[in-house]
N, C-alpha and C positions, 0 to 999 in steps of 0.2 A: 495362547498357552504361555505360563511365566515358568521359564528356564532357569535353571543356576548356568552364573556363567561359565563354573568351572566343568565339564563333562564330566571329570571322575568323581562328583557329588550329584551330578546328573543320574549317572550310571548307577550310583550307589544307591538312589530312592527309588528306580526302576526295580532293580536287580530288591532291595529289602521289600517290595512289593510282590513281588514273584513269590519268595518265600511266605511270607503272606497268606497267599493266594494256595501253598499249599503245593505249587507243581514240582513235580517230582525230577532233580537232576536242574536248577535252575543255573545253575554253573557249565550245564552241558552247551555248548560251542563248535559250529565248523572252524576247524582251523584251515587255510587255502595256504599253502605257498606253492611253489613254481620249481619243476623238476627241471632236471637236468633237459631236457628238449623243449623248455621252454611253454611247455603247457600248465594251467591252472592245477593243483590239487589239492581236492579236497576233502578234509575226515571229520569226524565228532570226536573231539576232547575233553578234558574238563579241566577247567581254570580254577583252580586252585586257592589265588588270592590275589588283593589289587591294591592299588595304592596311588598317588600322584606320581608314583615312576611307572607305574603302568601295568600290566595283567601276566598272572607268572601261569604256567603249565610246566607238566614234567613229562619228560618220554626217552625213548632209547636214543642218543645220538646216532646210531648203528641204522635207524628203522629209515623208510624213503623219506620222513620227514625232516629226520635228524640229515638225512646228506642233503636234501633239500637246502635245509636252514645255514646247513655250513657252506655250502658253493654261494648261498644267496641269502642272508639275513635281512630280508623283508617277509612281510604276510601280513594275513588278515585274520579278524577272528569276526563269527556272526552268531549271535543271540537270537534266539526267535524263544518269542512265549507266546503261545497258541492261546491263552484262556484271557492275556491282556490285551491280546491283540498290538500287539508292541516288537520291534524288531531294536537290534542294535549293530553295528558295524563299524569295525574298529582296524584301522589299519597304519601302519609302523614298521620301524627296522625291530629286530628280535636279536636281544646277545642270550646268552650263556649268561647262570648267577652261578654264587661264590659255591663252590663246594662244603662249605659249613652249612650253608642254606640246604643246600638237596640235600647234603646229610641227615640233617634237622626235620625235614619230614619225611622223607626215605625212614624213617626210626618210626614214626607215625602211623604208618602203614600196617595194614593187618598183615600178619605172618602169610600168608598163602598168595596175597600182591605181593611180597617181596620175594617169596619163590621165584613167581610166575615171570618176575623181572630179571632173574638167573636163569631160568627154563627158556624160557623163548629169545628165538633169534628171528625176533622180529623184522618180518617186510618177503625174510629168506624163505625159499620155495620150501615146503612141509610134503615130503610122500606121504605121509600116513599117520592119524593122531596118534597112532599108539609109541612114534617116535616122539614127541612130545609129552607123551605119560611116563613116557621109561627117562626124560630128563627134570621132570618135575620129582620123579620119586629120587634121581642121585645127589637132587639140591638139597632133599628134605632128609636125606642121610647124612648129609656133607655137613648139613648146619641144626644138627637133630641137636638141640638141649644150651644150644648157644644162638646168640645176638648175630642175626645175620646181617653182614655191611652191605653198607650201597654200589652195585656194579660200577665199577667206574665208568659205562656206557650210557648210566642211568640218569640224566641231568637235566637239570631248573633251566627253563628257557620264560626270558622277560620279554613282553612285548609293548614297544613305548610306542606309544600312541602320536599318528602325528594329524590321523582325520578319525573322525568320530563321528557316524549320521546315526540318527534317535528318528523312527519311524513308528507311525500311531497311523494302524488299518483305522476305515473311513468306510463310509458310504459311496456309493456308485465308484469306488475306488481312485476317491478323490481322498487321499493321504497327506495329513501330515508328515512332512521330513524337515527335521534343522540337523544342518550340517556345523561341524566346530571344525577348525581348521590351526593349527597351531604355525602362528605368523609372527615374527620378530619380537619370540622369547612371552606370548601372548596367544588367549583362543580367541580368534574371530567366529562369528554364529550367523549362518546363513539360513533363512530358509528357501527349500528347494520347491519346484513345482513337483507335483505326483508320479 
């Protein structure tokens, strides 16, 4: 199989595949980082946009992910497309982007996701949905006929990529994996055994 060397044009003929192919949410991603005791955690997010600095999401700093990411700015993110038969895993330190950036698409956002970003106090225990309806309807008061800004808890998280494995299911579960590995300012491409 002939690779680009570079993974984020790797990733990007994969990923323009997917759409392609029509699946639905091909952006959608476990994100894994590492709570405060030290255990793996993991959710489905969605990646938003990529580039050669690497792969941006957005979420609550407030949420177990956000204090996650701030005690410990590493993780991982995983791809799986079920109809390619194709996985992807991606792992890196993760900063914070600029506040013009989350602005810029925080504005982007359907009116009812930026409620929902003012409403919820995500991760925090919920008694009862109807406490969460009575704080979505004081958002949608508060910001009734005007431009509602971005929470300032609400923020761009970049994740720069420093290993990168490209996984292609197989027969008798003899898999394709090339691993990239980012080595003195350079990607090295290994392939792995299954």
């Amino acid at each position: 199989m002939e690779l680009n060397k570079n993974p984020i044009v790797q990733f990007s003929k994969w990923y323009d595949e997917a759409l392609l192919k029509g699946i639905e949410f091909p952006e959608a991603c476990c994100l894994s980082t590492i709570s405060e005791n030290n255990y793996p955690d993991g959710r489905m997010v969605l990646m938003k946009s990529f580039n050669d600095d690497g792969f941006v999401f957005f979420t609550n700093s407030k949420s177990n992910k956000g204090k996650h990411l701030n005690k410990n700015p590493r993780g991982s993110l995983t791809f799986y497309w079920e109809t390619l038969s194709k996985q992807v895993r991606i792992q890196g330190n993760i900063s914070v982007i600029s506040d013009s950036d989350s602005d810029q698409y925080f504005s982007s956002r359907p009116r009812g996701s930026q409620i929902g970003a003012w409403a919820s106090l995500q991760s925090k225990q919920l008694r009862e949905r109807d406490e969460l309806d009575q704080r979505v309807l004081k958002f949608e008061k508060k910001y009734l006929d005007v431009e509602i800004p971005r929470p300032p808890h609400w923020k761009g998280y970049l994740l720069i990529p420093k290993r990168i494995e490209f996984w292609i299911g197989k027969e008798n579960r003899l898999h394709d994996r090339f691993l990239y590995e980012f080595v003195n300012q350079g990607w090295e491409i290994n392939r792995l055994y299954p």
